[in-house]
C-alpha positions in Angstrom: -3.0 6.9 21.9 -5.4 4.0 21.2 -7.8 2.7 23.4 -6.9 -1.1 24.7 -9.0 -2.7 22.8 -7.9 -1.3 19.0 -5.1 -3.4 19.5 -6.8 -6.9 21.1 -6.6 -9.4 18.5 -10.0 -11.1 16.8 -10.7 -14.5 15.6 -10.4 -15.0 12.1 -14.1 -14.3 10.6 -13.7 -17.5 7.8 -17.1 -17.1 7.8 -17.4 -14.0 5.7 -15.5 -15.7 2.7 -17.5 -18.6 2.8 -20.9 -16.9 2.7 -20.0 -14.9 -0.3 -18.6 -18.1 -1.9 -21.9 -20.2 -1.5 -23.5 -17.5 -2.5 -21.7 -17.2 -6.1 -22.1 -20.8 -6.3 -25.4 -20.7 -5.8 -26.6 -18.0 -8.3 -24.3 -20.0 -10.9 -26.0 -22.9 -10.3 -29.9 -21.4 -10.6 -28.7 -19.4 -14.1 -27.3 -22.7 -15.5 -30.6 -24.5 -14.7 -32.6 -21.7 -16.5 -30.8 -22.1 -19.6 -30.9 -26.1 -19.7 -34.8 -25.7 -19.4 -35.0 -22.7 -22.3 -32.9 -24.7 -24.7 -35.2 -27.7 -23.9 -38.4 -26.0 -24.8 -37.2 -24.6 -28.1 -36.6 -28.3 -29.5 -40.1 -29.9 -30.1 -39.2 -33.9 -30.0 -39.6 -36.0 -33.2 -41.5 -38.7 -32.5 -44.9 -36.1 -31.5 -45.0 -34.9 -35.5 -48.5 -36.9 -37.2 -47.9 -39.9 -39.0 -50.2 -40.6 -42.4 -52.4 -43.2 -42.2 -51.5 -45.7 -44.6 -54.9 -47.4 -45.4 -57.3 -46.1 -47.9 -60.7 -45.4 -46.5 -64.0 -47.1 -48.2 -66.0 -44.0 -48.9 -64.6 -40.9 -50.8 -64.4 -38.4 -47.9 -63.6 -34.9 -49.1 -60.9 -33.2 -47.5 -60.6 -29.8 -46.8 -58.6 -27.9 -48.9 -56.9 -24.6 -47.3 -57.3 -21.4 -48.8 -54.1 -20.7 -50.8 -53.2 -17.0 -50.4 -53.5 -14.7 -52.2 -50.8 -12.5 -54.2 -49.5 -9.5 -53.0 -50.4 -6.7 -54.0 -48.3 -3.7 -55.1 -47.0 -1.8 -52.8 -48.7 -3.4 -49.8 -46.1 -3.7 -46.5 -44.4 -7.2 -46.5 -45.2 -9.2 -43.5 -43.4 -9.2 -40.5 -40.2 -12.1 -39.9 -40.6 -14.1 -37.3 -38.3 -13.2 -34.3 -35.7 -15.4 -33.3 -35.9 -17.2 -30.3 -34.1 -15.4 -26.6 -30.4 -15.7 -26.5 -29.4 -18.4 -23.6 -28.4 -16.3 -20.0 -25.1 -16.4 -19.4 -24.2 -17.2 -15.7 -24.1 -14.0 -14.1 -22.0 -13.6 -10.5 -23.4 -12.8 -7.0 -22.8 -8.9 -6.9 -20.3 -8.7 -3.9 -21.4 -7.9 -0.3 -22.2 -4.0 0.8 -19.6 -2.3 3.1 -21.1 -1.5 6.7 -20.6 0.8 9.3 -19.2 -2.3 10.9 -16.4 -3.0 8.7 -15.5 0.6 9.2 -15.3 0.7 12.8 -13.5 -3.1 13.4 -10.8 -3.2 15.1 -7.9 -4.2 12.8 -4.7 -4.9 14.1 -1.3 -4.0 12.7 1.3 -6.5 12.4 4.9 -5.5 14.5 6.3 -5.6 11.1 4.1 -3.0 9.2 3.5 -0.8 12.7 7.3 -0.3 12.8 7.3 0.5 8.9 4.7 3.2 10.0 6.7 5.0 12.9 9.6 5.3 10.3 7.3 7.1 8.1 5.6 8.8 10.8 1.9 7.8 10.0 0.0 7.4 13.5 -2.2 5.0 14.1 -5.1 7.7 14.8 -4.6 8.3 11.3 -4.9 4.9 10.1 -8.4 5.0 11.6 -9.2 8.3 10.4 -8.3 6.4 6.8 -10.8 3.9 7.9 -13.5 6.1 9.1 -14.2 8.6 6.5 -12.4 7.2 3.5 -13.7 5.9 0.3 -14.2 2.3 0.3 -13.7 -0.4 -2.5 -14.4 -4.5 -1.9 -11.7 -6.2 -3.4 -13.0 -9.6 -2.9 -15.1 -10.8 0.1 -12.3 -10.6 2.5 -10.4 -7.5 1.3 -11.4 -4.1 1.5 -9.6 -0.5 -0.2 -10.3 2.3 2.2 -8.4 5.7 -0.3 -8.6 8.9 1.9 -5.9 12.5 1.4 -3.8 10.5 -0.6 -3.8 7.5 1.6 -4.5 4.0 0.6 -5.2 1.4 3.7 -6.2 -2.3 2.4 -7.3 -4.8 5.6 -8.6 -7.8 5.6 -12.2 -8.6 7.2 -11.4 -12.4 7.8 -8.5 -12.3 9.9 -9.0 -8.7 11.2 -5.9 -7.1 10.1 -4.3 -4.2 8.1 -2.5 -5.8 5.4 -0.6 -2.6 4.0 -0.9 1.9 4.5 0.7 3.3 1.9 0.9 6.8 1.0 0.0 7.6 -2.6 1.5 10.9 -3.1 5.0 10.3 -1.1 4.9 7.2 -3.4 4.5 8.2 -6.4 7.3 11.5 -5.8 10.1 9.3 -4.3 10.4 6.6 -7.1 11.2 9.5 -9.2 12.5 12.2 -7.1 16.1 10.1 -5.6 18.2 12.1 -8.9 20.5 14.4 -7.8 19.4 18.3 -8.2 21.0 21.2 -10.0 22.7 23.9 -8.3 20.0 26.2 -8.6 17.7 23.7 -6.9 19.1 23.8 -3.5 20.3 26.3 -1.4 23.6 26.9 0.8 22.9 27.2 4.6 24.8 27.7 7.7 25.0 25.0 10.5 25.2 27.1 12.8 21.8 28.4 12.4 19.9 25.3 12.2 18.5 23.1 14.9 20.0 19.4 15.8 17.7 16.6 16.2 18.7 14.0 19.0 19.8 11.5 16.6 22.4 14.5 15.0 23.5 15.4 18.4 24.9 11.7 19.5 26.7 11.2 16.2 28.2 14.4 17.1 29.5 13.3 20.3 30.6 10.3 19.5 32.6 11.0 16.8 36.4 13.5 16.9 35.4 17.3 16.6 36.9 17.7 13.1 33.6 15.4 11.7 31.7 18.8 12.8 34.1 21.1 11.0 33.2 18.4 7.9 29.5 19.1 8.4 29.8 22.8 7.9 31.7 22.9 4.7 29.1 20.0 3.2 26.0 22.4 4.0 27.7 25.4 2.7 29.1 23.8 -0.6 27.5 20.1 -0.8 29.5 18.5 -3.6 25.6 17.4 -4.3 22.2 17.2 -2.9 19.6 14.7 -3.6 16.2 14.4 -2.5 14.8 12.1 -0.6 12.1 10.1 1.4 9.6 12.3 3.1 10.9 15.7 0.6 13.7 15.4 2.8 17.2 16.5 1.0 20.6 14.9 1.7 23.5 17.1 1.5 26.4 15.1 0.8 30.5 16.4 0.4 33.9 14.7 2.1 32.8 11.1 3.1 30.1 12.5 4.7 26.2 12.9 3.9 23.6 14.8 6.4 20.0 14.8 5.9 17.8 17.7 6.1 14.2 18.6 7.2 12.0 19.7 4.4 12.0 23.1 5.8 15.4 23.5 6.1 16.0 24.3 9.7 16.8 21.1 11.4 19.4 18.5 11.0 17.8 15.4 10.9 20.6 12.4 10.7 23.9 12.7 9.7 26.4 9.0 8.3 29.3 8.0 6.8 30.0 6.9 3.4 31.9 4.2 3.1 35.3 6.1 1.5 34.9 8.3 4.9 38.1 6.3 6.2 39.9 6.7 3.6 39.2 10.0 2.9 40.0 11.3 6.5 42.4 8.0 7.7 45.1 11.2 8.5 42.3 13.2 10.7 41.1 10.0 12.0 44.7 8.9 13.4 45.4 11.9 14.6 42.1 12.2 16.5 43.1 8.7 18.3 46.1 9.4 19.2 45.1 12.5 21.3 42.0 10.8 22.5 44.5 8.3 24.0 46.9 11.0 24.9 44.0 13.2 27.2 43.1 9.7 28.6 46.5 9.1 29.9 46.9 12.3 31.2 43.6 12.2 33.4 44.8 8.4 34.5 47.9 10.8 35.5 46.0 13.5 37.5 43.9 10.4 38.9 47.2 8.9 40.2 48.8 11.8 41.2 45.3 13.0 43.5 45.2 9.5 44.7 48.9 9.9 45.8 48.1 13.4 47.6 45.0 12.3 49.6 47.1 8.9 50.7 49.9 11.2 52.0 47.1 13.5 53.9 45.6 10.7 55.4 49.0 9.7 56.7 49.9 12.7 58.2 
């Protein structure tokens, strides 16, 4: 069992989110500047190129004449290209924020719906935190975060302080293609008699006419098939009738009808109600008939 407070509820932290959003905005902004300013210094403007005078001057001034160069000569390494100028930077996204020791140790809470889902799949809530604790973690996005531990997955979410979904991998992945029925050789015939009965078995027992039990023997001895199914359980199924068994093979676990049960046993199923009525007349008989006796005692 948890402590009180695992299960308290927290505030929404909207907070988080919005940090990490003005944060990408930011460094978006800053790369988007740096680039306007490279492109601008490549391109020298044209109105700072010299203009040639147009007037002719009154004395012959010489003018200096540049050295023309010279030819090259054989063999001798060409000269270098000029380089082309730096590509523009691309934008480049905030890197998303590091995981703490805090995120680990919140504490989320579980929805009703998703902590009933969990009791039917019999994954505790100490294991959820175990997940949570020493798992391998992964940011989604600044509000989600992947915690994968033993085949586990648990996502939560850091804003509102809240599992969103436990799911386990490797039960997962075997049930979407383990539900087709198996070959004879796959299962094995037992004996009812030597297996335990879980509480849920034992009350569909009882409620239900004595010749249902007789059906439960001949479907474990010779199912008319077995299938597997969630949790490596097996369901043994044969007359109207299907009962599920532990992956060990030594407990009942559940047993239920089909829906052609009725009419497959509507014969047993009459019978069965007409001596259920006929033993509940007879004790209103013995009722009536002690009743009479201790009236005629008290008389006397």
């Amino acid at each position: 069992m948890f402590r009180k407070s695992t299960l308290t509820y927290r505030p929404p932290r909207i907070e988080e989110y919005l940090e990490g959003l003005r944060a990408r905005q930011q460094a978006a902004e800053e790369a988007t500047e740096a680039a306007q300013s490279a492109a601008a210094t490549e391109q020298a403007p044209a109105d700072e190129l010299p203009m040639i005078s147009q007037s002719l001057p009154s004395a012959p001034v010489a003018e200096p004449t540049a050295p023309k160069p010279a030819a090259p000569k054989p063999g001798a390494p060409m000269p270098a290209a000029s380089t082309p100028s730096a590509p523009v930077a691309e934008p480049v996204a905030a890197a998303p924020r590091a995981i703490t020791a805090e995120d680990r140790e919140r504490s989320y809470r579980l929805r009703p719906s998703l902590r009933a889902r969990l009791e039917r799949e019999n994954i505790s809530e100490e294991l959820v935190r175990t997940i949570l604790r020493e798992g391998e973690a992964e940011r989604i996005n600044d509000w989600t975060i992947r915690f994968t531990h033993d085949d586990y997955r648990v996502d939560v979410n850091t804003a509102s302080a809240e599992v969103i979904t436990v799911i386990d991998e490797y039960d997962a992945d075997y049930n979407e293609a383990a539900q087709a029925s198996l070959a004879q050789g796959e299962y094995t015939s037992l004996n009812a008699l030597e297996l335990e009965f879980s509480e849920r078995a034992r009350t569909f027992l009882k409620k239900n006419p004595p010749f249902v039990f007789d059906l439960m023997l001949q479907a474990l001895s010779s199912p008319e098939s077995v299938r597997m199914a969630e949790g490596w359980t097996r369901i043994y199924a044969a007359q109207g009738l299907e009962i599920a068994i532990s992956p060990d093979e030594r407990t009942v676990l559940a047993l239920a009808k089909t829906p052609d049960f009725h009419v497959l046993h509507a014969e047993n199923l009459r019978k069965a109600q007409l001596e259920e009525l006929s033993n509940t007349l007879a004790k209103q008989a013995e009722h009536q008939v002690a009743r009479a006796e201790n009236t005629t005692e008290e008389e006397k």
